[in-house]
MIDOSE-1310 file (N, C-alpha, C; in nm, 2 decimals, decimal comma, always signed):
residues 282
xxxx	+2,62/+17,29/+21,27/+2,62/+17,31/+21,41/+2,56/+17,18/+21,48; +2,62/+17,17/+21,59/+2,54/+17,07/+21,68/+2,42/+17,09/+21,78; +2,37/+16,94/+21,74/+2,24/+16,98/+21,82/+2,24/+16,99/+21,95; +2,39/+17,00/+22,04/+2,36/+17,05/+22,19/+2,37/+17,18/+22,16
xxxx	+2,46/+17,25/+22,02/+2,45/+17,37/+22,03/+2,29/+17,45/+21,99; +2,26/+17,38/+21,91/+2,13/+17,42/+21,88/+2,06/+17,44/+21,98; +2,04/+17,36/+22,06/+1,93/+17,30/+22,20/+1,99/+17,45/+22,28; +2,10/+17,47/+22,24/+2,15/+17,57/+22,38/+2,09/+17,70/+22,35
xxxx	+2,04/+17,76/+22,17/+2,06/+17,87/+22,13/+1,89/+17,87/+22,13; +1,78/+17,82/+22,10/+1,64/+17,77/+22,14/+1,65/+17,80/+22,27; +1,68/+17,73/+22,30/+1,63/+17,81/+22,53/+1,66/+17,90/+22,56; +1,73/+18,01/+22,46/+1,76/+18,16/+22,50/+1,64/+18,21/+22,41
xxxx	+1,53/+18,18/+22,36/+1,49/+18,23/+22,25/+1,38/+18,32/+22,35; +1,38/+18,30/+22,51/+1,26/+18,39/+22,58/+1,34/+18,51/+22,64; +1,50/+18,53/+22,58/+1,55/+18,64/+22,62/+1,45/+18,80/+22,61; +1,42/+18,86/+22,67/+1,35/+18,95/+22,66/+1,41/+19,05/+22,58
xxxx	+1,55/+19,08/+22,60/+1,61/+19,16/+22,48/+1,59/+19,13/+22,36; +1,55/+19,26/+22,32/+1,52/+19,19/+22,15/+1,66/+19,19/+22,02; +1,73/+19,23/+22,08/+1,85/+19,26/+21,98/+1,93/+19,12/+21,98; +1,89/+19,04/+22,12/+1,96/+18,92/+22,13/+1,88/+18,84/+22,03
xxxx	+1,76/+18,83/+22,09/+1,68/+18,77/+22,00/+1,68/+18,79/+21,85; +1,70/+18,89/+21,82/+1,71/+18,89/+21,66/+1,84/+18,80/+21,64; +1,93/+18,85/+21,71/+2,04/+18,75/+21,65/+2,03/+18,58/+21,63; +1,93/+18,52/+21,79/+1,94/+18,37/+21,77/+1,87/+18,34/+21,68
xxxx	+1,75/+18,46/+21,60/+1,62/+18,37/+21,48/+1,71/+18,42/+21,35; +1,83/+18,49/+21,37/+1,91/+18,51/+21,25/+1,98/+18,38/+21,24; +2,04/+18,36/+21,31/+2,11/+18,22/+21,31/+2,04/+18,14/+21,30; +1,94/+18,06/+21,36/+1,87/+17,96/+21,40/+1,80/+17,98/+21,23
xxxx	+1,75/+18,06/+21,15/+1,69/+18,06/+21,03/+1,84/+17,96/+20,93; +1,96/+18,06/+20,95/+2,04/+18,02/+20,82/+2,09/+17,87/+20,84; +2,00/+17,80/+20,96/+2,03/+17,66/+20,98/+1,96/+17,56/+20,85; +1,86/+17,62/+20,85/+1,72/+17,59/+20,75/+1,63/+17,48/+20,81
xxxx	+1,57/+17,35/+20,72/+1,47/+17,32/+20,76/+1,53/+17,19/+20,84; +1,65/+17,21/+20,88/+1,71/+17,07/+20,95/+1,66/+17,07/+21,09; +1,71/+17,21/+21,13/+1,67/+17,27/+21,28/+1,47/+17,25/+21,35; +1,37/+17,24/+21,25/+1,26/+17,24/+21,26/+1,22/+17,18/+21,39
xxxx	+1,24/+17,00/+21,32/+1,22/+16,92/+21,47/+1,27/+16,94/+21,60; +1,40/+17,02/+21,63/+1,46/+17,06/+21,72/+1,35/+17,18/+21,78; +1,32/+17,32/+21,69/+1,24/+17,38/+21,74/+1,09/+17,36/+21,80; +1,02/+17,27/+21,67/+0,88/+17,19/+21,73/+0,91/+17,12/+21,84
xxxx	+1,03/+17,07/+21,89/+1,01/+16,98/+22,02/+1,03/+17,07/+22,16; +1,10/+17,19/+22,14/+1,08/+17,31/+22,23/+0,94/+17,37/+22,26; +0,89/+17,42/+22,16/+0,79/+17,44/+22,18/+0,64/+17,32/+22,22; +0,68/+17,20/+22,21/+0,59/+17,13/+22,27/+0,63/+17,09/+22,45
xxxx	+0,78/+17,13/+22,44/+0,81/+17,10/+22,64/+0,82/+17,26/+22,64; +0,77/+17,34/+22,63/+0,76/+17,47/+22,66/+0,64/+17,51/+22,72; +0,58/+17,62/+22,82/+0,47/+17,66/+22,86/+0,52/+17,84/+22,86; +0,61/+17,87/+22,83/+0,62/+17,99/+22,78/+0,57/+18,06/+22,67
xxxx	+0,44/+18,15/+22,64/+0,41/+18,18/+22,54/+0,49/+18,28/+22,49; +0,55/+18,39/+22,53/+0,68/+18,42/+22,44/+0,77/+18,33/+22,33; +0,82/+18,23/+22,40/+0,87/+18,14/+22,35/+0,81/+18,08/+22,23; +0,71/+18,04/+22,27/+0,61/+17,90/+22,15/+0,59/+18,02/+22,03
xxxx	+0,57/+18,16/+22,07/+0,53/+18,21/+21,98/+0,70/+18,29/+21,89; +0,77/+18,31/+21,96/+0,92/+18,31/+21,86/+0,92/+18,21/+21,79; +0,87/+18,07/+21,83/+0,94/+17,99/+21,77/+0,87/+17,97/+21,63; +0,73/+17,97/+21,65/+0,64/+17,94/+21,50/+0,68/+18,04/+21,44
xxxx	+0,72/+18,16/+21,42/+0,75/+18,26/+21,37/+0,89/+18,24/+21,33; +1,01/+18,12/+21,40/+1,12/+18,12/+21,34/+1,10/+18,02/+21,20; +0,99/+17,92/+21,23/+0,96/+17,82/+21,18/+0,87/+17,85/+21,07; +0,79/+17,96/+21,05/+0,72/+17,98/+20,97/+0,88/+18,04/+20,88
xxxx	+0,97/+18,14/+20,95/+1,02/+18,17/+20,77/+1,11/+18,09/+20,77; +1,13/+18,00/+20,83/+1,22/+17,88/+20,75/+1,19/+17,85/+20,64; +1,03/+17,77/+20,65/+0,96/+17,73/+20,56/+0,91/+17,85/+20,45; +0,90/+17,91/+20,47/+0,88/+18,03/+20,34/+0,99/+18,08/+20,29
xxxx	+1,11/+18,08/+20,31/+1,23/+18,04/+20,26/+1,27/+17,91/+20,15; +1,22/+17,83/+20,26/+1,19/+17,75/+20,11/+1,10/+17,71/+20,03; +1,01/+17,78/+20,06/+0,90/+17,78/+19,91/+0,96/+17,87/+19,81; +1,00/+17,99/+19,89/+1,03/+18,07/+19,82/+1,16/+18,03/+19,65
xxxx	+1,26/+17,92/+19,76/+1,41/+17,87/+19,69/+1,34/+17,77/+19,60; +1,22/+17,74/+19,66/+1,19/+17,62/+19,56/+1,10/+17,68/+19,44; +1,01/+17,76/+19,42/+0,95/+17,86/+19,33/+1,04/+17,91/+19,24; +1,14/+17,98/+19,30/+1,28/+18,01/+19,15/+1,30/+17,88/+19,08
xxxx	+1,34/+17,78/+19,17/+1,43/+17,62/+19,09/+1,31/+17,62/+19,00; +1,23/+17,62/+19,07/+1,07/+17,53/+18,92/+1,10/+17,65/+18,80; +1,08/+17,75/+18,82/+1,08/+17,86/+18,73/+1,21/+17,82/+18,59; +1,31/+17,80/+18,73/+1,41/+17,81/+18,62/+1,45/+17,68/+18,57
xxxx	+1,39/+17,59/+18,59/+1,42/+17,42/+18,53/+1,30/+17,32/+18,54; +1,19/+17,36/+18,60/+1,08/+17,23/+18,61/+0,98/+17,30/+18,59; +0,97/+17,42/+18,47/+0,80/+17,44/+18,43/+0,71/+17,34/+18,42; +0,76/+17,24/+18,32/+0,68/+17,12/+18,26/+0,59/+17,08/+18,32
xxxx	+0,63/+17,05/+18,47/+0,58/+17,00/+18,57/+0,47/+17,07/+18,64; +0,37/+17,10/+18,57/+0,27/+17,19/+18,66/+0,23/+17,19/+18,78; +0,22/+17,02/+18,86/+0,19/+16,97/+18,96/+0,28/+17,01/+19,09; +0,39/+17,04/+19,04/+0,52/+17,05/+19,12/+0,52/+17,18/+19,19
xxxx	+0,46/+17,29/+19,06/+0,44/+17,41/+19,09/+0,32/+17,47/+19,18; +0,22/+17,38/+19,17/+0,13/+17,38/+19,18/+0,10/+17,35/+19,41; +0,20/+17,27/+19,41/+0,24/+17,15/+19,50/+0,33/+17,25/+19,59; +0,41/+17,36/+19,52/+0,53/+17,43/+19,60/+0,44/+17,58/+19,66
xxxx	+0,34/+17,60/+19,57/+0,22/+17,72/+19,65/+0,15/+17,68/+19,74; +0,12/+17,54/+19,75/+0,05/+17,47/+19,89/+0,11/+17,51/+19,94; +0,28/+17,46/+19,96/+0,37/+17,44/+20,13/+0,37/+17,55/+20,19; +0,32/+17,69/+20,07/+0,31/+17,79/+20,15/+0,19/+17,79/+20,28
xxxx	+0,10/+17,74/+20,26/+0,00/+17,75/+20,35/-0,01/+17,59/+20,43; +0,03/+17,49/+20,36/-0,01/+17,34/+20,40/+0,20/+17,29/+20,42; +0,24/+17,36/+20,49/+0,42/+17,32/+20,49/+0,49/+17,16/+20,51; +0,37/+17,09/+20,61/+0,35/+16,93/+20,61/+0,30/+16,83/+20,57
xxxx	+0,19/+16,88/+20,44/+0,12/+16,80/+20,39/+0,21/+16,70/+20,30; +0,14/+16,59/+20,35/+0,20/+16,45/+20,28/+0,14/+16,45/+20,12; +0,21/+16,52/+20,07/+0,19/+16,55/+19,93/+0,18/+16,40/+19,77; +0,21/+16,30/+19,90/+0,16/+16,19/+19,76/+0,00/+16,12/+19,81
xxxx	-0,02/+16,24/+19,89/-0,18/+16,23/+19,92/-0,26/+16,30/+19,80; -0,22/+16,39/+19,74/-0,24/+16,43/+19,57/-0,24/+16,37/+19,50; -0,13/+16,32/+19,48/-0,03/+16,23/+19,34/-0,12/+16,09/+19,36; -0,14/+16,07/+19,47/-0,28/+15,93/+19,51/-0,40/+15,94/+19,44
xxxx	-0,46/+16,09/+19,46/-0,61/+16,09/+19,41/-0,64/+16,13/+19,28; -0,54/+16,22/+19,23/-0,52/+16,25/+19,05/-0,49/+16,08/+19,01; -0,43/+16,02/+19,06/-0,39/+15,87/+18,98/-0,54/+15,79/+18,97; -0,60/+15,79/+19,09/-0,75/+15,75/+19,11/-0,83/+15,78/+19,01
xxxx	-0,81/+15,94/+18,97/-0,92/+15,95/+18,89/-0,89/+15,94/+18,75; -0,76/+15,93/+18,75/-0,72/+15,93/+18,59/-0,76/+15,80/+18,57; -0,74/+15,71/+18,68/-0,80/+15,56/+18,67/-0,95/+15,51/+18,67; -1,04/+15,58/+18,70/-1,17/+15,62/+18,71/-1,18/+15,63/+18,53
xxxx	-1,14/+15,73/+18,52/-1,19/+15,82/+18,33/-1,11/+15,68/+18,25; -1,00/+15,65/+18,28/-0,91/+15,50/+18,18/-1,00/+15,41/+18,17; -1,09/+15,36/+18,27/-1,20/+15,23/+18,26/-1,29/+15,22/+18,13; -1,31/+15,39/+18,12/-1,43/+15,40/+18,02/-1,37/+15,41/+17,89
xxxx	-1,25/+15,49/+17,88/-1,19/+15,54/+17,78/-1,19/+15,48/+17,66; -1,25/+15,52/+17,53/-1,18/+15,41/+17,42/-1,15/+15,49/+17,30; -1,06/+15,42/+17,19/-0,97/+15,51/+17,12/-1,08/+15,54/+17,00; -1,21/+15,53/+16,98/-1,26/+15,61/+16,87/-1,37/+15,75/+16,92
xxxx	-1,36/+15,72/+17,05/-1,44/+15,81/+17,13/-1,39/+15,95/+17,05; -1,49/+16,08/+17,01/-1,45/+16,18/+16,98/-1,40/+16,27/+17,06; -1,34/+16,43/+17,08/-1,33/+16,47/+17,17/-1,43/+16,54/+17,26; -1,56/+16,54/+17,17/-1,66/+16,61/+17,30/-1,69/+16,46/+17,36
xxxx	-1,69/+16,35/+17,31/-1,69/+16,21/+17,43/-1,61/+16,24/+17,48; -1,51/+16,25/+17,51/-1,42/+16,25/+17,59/-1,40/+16,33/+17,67; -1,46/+16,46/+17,66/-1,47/+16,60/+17,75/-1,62/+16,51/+17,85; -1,68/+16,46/+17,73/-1,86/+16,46/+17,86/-1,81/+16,34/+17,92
xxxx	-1,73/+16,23/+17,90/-1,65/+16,09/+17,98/-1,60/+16,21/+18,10; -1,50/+16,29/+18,11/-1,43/+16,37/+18,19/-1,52/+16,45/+18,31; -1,61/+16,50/+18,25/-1,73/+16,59/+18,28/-1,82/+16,45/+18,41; -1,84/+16,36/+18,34/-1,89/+16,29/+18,45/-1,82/+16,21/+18,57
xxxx	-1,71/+16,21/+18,53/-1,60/+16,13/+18,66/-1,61/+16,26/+18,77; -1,55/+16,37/+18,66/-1,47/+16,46/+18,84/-1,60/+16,52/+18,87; -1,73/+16,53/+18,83/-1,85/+16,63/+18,85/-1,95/+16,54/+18,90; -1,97/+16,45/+18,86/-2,09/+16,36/+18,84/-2,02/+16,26/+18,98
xxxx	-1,97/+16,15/+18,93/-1,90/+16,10/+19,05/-1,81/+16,15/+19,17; -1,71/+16,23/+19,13/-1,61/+16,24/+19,23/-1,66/+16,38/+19,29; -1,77/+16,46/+19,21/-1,84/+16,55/+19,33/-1,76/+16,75/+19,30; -1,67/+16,70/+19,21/-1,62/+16,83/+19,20/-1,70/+16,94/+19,17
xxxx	-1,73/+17,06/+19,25/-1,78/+17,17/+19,19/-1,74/+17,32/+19,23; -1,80/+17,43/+19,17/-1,72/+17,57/+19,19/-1,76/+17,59/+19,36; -1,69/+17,67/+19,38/-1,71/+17,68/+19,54/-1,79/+17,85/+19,49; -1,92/+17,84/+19,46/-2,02/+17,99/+19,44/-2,04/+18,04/+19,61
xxxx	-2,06/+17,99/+19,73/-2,04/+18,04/+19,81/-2,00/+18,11/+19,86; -1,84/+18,02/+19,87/-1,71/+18,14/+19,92/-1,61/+18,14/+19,85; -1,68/+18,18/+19,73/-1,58/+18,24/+19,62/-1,39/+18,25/+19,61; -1,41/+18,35/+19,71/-1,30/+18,44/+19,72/-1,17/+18,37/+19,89
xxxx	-1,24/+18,24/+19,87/-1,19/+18,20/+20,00/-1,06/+18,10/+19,95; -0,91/+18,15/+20,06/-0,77/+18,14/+20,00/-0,78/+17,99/+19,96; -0,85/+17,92/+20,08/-0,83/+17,75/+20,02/-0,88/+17,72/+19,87; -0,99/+17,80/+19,81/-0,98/+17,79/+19,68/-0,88/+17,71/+19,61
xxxx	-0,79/+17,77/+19,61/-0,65/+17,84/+19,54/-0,52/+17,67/+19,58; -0,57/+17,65/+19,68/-0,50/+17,48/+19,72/-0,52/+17,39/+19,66; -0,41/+17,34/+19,61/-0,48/+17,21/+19,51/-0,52/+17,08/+19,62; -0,47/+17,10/+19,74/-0,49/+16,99/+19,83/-0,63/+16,99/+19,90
xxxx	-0,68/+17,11/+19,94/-0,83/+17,12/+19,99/-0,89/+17,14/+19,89; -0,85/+17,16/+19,79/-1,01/+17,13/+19,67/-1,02/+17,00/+19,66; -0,90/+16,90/+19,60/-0,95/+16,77/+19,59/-1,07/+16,71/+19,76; -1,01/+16,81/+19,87/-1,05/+16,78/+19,99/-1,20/+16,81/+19,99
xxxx	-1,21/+16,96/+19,95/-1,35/+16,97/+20,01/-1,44/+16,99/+19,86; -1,37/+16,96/+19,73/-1,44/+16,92/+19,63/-1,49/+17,03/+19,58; -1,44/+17,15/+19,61/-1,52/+17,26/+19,56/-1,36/+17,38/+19,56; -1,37/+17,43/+19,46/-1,27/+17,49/+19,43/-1,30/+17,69/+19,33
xxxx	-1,22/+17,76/+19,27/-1,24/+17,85/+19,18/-1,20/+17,77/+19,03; -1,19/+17,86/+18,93/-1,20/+17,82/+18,83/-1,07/+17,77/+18,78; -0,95/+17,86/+18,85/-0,83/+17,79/+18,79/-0,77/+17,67/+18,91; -0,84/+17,65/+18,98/-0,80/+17,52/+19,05/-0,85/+17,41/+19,01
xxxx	-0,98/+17,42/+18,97/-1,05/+17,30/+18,92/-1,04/+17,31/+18,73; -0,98/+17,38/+18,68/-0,89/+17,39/+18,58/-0,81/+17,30/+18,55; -0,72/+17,31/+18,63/-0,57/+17,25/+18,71/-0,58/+17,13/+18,74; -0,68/+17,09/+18,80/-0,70/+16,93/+18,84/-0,77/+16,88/+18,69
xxxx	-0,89/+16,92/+18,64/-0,88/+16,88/+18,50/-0,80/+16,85/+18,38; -0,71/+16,91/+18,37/-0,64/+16,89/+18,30/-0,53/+16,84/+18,32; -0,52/+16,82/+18,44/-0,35/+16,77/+18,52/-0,44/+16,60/+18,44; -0,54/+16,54/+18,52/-0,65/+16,42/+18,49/-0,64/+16,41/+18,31
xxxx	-0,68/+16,51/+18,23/-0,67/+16,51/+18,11/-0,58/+16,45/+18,04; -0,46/+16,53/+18,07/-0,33/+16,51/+18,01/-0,26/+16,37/+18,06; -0,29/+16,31/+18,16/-0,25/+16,21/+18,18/-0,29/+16,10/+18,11; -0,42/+16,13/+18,05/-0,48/+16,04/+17,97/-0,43/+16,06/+17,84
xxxx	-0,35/+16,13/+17,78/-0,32/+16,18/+17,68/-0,39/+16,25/+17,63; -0,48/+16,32/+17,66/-0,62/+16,42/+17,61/-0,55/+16,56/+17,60; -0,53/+16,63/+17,51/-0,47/+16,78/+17,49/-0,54/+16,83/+17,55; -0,57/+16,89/+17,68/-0,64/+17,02/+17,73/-0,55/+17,09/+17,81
xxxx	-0,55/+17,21/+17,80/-0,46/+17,32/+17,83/-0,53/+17,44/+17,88; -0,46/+17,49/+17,96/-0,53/+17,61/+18,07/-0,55/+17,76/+17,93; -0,61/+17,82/+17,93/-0,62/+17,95/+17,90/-0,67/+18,04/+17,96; -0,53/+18,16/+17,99/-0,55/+18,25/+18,12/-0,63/+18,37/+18,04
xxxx	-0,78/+18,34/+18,01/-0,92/+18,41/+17,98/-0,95/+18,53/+18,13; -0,88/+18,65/+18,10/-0,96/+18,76/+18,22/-1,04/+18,71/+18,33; -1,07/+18,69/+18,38/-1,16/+18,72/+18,48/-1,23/+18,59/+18,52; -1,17/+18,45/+18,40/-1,23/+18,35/+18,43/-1,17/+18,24/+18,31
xxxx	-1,04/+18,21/+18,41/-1,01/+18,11/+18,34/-1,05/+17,98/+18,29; -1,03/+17,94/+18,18/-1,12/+17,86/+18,12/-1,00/+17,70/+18,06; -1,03/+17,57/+17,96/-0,96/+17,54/+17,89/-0,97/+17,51/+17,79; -0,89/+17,48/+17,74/-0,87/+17,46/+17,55/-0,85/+17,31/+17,50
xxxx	-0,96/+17,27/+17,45/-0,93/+17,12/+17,40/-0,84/+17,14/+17,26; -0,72/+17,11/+17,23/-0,64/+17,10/+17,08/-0,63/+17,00/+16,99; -0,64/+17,01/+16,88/-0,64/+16,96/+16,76/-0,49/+16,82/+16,77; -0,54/+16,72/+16,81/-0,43/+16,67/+16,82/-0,31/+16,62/+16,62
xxxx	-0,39/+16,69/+16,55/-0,34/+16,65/+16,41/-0,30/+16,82/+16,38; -0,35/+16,91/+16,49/-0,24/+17,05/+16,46/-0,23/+17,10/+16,55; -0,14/+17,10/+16,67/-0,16/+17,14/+16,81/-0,17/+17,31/+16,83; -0,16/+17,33/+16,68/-0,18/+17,48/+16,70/-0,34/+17,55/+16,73
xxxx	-0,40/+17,44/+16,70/-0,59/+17,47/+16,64/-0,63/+17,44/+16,79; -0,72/+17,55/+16,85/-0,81/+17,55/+16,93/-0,94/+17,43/+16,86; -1,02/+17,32/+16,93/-1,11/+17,27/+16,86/-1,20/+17,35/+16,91; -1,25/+17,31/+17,08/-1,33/+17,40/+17,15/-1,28/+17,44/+17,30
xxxx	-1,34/+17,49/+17,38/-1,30/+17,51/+17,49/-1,40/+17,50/+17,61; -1,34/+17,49/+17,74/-1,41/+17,38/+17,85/-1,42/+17,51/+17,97; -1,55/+17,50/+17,96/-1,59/+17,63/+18,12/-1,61/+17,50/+18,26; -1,48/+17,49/+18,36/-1,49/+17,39/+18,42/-1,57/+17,45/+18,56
xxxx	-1,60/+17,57/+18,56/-1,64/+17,63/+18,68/-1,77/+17,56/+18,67; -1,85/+17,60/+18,53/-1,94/+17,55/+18,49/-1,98/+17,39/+18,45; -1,94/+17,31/+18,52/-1,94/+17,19/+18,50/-1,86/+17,08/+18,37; -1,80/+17,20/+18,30/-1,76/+17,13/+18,18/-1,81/+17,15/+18,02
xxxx	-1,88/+17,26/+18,07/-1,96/+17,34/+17,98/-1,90/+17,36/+17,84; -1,91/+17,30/+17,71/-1,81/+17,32/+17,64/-1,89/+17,49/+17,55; -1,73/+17,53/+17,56/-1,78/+17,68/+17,46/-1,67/+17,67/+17,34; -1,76/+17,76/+17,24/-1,70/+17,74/+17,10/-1,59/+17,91/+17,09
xxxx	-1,50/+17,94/+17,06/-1,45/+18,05/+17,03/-1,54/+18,18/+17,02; -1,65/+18,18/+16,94/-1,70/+18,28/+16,89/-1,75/+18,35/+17,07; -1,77/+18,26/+17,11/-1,79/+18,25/+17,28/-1,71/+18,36/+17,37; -1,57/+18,32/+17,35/-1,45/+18,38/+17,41/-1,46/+18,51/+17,35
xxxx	-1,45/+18,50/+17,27/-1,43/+18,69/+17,18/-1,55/+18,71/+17,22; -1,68/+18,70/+17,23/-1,79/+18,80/+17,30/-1,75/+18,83/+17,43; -1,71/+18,72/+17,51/-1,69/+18,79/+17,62/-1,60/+18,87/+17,64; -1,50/+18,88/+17,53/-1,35/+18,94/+17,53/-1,40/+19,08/+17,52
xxxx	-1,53/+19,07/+17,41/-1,58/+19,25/+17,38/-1,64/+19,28/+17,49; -1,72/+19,19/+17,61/-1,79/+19,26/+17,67/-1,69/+19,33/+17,79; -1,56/+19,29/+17,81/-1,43/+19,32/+17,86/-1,39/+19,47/+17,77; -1,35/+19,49/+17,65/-1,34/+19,59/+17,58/-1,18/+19,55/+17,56
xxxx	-1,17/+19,41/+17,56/-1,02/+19,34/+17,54/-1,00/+19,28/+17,43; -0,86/+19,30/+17,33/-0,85/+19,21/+17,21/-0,90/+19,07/+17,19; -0,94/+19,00/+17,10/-0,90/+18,84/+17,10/-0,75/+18,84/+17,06; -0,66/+18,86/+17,14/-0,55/+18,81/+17,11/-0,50/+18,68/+17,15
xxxx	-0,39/+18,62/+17,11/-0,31/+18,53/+17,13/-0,36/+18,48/+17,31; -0,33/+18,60/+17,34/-0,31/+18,59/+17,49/-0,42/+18,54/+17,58; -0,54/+18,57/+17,53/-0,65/+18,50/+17,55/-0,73/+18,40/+17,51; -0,68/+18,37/+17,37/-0,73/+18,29/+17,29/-0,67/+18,19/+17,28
xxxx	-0,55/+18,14/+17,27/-0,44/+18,00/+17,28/-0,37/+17,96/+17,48; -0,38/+17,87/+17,44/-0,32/+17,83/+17,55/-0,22/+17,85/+17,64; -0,21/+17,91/+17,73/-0,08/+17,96/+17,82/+0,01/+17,86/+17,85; +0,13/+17,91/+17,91/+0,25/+17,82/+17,98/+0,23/+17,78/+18,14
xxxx	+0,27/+17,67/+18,15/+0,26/+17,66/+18,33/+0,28/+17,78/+18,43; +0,42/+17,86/+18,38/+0,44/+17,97/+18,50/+0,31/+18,07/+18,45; +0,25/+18,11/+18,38/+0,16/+18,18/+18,35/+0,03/+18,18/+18,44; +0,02/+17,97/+18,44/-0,08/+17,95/+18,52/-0,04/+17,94/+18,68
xxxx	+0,12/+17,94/+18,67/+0,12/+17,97/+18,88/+0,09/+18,11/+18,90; +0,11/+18,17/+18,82/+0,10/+18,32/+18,86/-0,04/+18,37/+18,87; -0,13/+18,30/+18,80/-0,25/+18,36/+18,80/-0,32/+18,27/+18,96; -0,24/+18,15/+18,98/-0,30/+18,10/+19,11/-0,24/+18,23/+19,22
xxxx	-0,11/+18,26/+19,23/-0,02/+18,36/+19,34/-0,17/+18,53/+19,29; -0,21/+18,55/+19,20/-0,26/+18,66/+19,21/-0,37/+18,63/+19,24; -0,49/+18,52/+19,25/-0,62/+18,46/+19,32/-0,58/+18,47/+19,45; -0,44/+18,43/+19,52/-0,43/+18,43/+19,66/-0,39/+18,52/+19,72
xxxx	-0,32/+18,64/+19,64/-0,32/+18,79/+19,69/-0,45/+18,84/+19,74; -0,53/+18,80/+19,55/-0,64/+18,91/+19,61/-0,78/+18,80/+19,73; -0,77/+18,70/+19,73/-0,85/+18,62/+19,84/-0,78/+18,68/+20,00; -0,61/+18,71/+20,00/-0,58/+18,70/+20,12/-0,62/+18,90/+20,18
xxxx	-0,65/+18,93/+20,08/-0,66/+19,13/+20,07/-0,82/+19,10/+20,07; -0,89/+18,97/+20,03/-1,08/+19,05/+20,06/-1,04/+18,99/+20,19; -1,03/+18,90/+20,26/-1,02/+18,87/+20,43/-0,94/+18,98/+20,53; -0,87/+19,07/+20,42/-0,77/+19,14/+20,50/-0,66/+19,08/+20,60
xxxx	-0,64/+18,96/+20,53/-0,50/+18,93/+20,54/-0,39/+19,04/+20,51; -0,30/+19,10/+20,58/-0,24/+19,17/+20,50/-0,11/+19,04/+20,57; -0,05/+19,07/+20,63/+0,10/+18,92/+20,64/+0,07/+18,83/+20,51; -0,02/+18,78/+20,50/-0,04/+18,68/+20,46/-0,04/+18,69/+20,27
xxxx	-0,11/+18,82/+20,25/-0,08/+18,89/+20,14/+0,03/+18,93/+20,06; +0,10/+19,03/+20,18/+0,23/+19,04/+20,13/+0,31/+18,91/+20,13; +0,35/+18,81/+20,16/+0,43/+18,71/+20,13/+0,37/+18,67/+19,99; +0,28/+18,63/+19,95/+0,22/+18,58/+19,84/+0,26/+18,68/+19,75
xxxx	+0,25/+18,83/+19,77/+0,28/+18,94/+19,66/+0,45/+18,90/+19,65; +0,52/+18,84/+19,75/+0,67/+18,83/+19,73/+0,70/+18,73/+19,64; +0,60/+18,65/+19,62/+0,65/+18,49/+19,59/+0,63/+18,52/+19,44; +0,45/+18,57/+19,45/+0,43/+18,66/+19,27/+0,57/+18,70/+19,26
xxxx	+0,64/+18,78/+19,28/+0,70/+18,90/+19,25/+0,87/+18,84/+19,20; +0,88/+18,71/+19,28/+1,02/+18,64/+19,24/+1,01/+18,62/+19,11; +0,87/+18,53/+19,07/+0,89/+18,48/+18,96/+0,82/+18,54/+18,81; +0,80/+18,64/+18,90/+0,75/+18,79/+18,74/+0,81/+18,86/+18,66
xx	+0,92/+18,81/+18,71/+1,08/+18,92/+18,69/+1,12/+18,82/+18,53; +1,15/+18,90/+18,44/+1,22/+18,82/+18,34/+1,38/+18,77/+18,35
C-alpha cells in the first residue's frame, strides 16, 4: 500500500464508529511494522486523544505480533542462542531498545573477567574471578526489595539498574561465562533457579553449582537434594542437570506472568500467558 494511502486510512482512525474503526486497525495491523513511523508521526501532529490513543494500541499489537512471530522462529531454529531469546522477551516491554546496547556490555564484561583469566586457574578460581567482576566491580546484585517487580525479568534494565531476580542474573552470568569458554549452565531448581558449573573432561558431571542470587555462592549437590526434600520433590534429572534454553525462556515468561498478576497487571499478564503458551506446545 502507499503511503498517501496509508496517510489517508490514519486520519480516519477518530471515526467515532467503531465498526469503521475496527476495520482501519484491521488493515493498518496486516501492514506490520513498516506502517509504525507513519503512525508515530500522526500521533505526534495530533491533539486528539481518541486518536493518539487508537494509535498506541494499533502500534502496540503490531509489535506484539512480532515478538510473538519472532518467539516461534527462535523456538523452531535459534534455541542455541539464548541471548536472542532472551532479547525477543524484552521487545515485549522495551519494542525500541537499541539492543547492541547489551551485546556492548556482556562484551565489556567478558572483557573485564579475559584480563585476569589464566589457563591453570581451577574452576572455583574461576567462579570467585567471575564472582568478583559482575558483583564486586560491575555492582550486580539480587533486587531483595522488589522482588517481584516485572523489570526483574529484562535483561536490559538489570544490566541497567544492576539488580535483577535469580534467573536474570543467572542469564547474564553465564551468557559472560560461556563466552569465556567456562561451562556454566542454567538449572531450572523450583523456586530458585540456580547454575551448574560442568566437568569439562565429562560434560555429563555436575562439579558444583553457583547460587547467583546469592553472590556466587558456590553449593555442592548434597545442597540441592536438601532443598529438593524440603520441597517434597524428587532429585531428578530435572532439577539436578542442566536445562535447555527454551526451558530457561519459559521460566523468564512465567516470572513475568506471575510479577505482572502480583501488580495486577492483568493486559499485561495475559499477553505474556500468550507468548508462554505459543511456545509450551510440543
Amino acid at each position: 500500500m502507499k503511503e498517501q494511502e496509508l496517510k489517508a486510512l490514519i486520519s480516519l482512525l477518530d471515526d467515532p464508529d467503531t465498526e469503521i474503526y475496527q476495520a482501519l486497525e484491521d488493515k493498518l495491523i496486516t501492514c506490520g511494522p513498516e506502517v509504525i513511523p507513519l503512525l508515530e508521526e500522526s500521533w505526534e501532529e495530533s491533539f486528539d486523544m481518541l486518536l493518539q490513543s487508537r494509535v498506541e494500541q494499533i502500534i502496540h499489537k503490531i509489535q506484539f505480533n512480532e515478538v510473538q512471530n519472532d518467539l516461534q522462529l527462535w523456538k523452531l531454529s535459534n534455541q542455541a542462542d539464548l541471548l536472542e531469546g532472551l532479547l525477543i522477551v524484552n521487545r515485549y516491554q522495551y519494542p525500541n531498545l537499541a539492543e547492541e546496547e547489551v551485546y556492548t556490555k556482556l562484551a565489556e564484561l567478558k572483557r573485564s573477567a579475559w584480563y585476569h583469566l589464566m589457563y591453570e586457574m581451577s574452576p572455583v578460581e574461576k567462579v570467585k574471578l567471575l564472582n568478583n567482576i559482575l558483583f564486586r566491580e560491575y555492582g550486580l546484585s539480587g533486587n531483595t526489595s522488589d522482588y517481584h517487580a516485572p523489570h526483574n525479568s529484562f535483561i536490559n534494565k538489570v544490566l541497567e539498574t544492576k539488580k535483577g531476580n535469580p534467573i536474570s542474573l543467572a542469564c547474564i552470568y553465564s551468557l559472560v561465562a560461556q563466552r569465556l569458554d567456562i561451562p556454566i549452565y542454567g538449572v531450572n531448581l523450583p523456586k530458585h533457579f540456580v547454575l551448574a558449573y560442568m566437568n569439562e573432561e565429562n560434560p555429563e558431571e555436575v562439579l558444583f553449582y553457583i547460587n547467583v542470587f546469592n553472590r556466587g555462592q558456590i553449593m555442592r549437590e548434597d545442597d540441592i537434594r536438601s532443598f529438593l526434600q524440603q520441597l517434597n520433590l524428587p532429585a531428578s534429572d530435572d532439577y539436578i542437570k542442566p536445562c535447555n534454553n527454551l526451558a530457561v525462556i519459559k521460566r523468564v515468561l512465567r516470572n513475568l506472568v506471575a510479577a505482572y498478576d502480583h501488580i495486577d497487571n492483568v493486559e499485561k499478564r495475559q499477553e505474556v500467558q500468550l507468548l508462554l503458551d505459543l511456545i509450551d506446545r510440543d
